[in-house]
N, C-alpha and C positions, 0 to 999 in steps of 0.2 A: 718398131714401137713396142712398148714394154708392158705387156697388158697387169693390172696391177687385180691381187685376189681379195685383197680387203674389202670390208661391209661395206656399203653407201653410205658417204659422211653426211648426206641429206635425208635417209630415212632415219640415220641414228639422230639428226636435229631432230627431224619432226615427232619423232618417239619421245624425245626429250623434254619435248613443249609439249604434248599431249601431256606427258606427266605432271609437267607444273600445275596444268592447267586443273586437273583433277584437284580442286582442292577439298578442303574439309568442310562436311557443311557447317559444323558452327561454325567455323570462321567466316563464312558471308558474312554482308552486313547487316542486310534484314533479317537476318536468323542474329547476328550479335542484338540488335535491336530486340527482340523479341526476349531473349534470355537476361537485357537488360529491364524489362516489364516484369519478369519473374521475381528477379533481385528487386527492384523497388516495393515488391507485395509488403515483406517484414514491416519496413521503414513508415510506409503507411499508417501501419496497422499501430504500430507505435504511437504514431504521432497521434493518430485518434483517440488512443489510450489515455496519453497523457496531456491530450484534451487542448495540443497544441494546432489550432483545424485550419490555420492561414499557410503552417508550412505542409501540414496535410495535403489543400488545396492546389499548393504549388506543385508537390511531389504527384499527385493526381494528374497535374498539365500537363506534366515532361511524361509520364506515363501513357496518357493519351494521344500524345505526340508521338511517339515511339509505336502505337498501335496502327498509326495514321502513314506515318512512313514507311513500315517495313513494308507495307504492299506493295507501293510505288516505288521504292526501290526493284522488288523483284522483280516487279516490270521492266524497269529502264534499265537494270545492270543485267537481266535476261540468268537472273540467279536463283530462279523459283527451283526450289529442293522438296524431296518426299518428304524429310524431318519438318523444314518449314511448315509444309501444309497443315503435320501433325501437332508442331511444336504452336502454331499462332492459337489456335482454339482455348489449349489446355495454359497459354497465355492469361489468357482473354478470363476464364473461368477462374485463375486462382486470384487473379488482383482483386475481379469484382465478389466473389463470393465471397472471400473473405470480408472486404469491407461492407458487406450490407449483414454477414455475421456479427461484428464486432459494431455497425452503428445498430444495430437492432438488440444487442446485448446490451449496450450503455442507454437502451432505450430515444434514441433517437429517432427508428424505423419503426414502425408497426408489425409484429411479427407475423402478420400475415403476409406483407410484402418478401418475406424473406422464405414465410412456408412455399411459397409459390415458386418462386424462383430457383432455389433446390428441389423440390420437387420436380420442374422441368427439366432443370441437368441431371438430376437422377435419372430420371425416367427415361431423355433422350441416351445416357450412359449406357443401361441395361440393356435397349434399346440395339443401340450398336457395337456393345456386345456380343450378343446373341446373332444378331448378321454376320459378325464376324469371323464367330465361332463354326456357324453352321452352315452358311453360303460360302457362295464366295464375292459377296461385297465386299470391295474397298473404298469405294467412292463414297463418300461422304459431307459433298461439299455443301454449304451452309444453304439455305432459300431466302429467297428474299424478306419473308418473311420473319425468318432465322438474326438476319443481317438487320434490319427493322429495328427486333427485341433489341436485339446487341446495340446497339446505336442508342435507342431508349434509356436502359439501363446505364450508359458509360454518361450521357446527360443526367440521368439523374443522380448519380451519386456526387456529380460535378455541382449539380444545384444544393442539394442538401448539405454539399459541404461549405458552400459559397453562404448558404441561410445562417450557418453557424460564428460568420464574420461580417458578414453584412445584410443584418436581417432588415430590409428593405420592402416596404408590403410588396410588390411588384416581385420581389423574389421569393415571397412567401408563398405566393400565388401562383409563380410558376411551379414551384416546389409542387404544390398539389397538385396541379394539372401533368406534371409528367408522371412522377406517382401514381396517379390511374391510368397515364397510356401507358405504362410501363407493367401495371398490372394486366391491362387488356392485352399488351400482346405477348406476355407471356403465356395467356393460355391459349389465345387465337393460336399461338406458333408453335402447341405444347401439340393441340388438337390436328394440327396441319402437316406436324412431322412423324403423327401416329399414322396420319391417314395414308399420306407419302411411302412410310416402311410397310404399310400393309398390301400398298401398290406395287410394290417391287416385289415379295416374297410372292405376292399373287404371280407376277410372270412369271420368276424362277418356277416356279410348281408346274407350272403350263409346262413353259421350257423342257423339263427334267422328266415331265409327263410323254409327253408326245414322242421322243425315239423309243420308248420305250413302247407304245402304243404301235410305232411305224413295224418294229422289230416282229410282234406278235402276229402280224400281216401276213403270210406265206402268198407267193404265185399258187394256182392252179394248175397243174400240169396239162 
């Protein structure tokens, strides 16, 4: 028998497939989906502009479609990625900011609705920042409450834009009533991810406290 010194033609497979398998995260599809919501922000923004608010509306759909399935994709294709995580938020923040920018400039929005609501991405920004910077937090996932707002606001821009084609008292009406819970839970959720960051840095400190406390300890001889 002719013993043969060449590589394992089954580990150089499964080397081979382990590589394909690696692939890029933006190439997922919840992650193409996502950078598809980035690319729709312009077009939006446009279309409000130039005061076209029906294909506004439509382009808003497919947008919130897109928000709606990258999750549930990452789930069932088992393709959830670090950029994902990063990448759906900062999604999420440039579609809508912009639009409540631009209908609060053409005077559509109340500019109070729009003070508030930057000011909470601000403020949750700096926020996780400074965790960033100075712990070592990375976890940052959204609260229920967090998730709440975000749902709020993707409705109401949805309604205010639908008001602007089919001003319907029933949709006026709604108009307002999301408008104020949109207001309400942006500071409920502005106040609840202050308290939350303060809760954490508080254990870090304990944490970071106590070996050092343990160390200062000597036996007695």
């Amino acid at each position: 028998m002719v013993m043969s010194s060449s590589p394992d033609v089954t580990s150089l497979n499964m080397h081979a497939v382990g590589t394909v398998r690696r692939r890029n995260p933006l190439r997922t599809a919840p992650n193409l989906l996502t950078m598809l919501r980035i690319c729709l922000a312009p077009f939006l923004v446009i279309s409000v502009i130039e005061r076209r608010f029906g294909l506004a509306f439509g382009l808003f759909l497919v947008a919130a479609a897109t928000d709606a399935m990258d999750g549930l994709l990452a789930r069932w294709l088992r393709q959830r990625t670090m950029l994902g995580q990063y990448l759906d938020p900062v999604a999420d923040k440039v579609l809508l900011s912009s639009l409540f920018l631009v209908l609060t400039h053409m005077g559509i929005l109340e500019p109070r609705i729009a003070v508030m609501v930057f000011g909470r991405d601000l403020g949750m920004l700096l926020v996780a920042v400074i965790l960033y910077a100075t712990t070592n937090l990375r976890d940052f996932h959204p609260s229920l409450l967090g998730k709440a707002n975000s749902f709020c606001q993707v409705l109401a821009i949805a309604i205010v834009l639908l008001s602007l084609i089919y001003a319907q008292p029933w949709v006026m009406a709604a108009k307002i009533a999301i408008l104020d819970a949109t207001i309400l839970l942006t500071v409920v959720s502005g106040f609840h991810y202050a308290w939350v960051a303060s809760q954490r840095i508080g254990l870090i400190t304990v944490s970071e406290q106590t070996p050092v406390s343990g160390r200062n300890i000597r036996p007695r001889p």
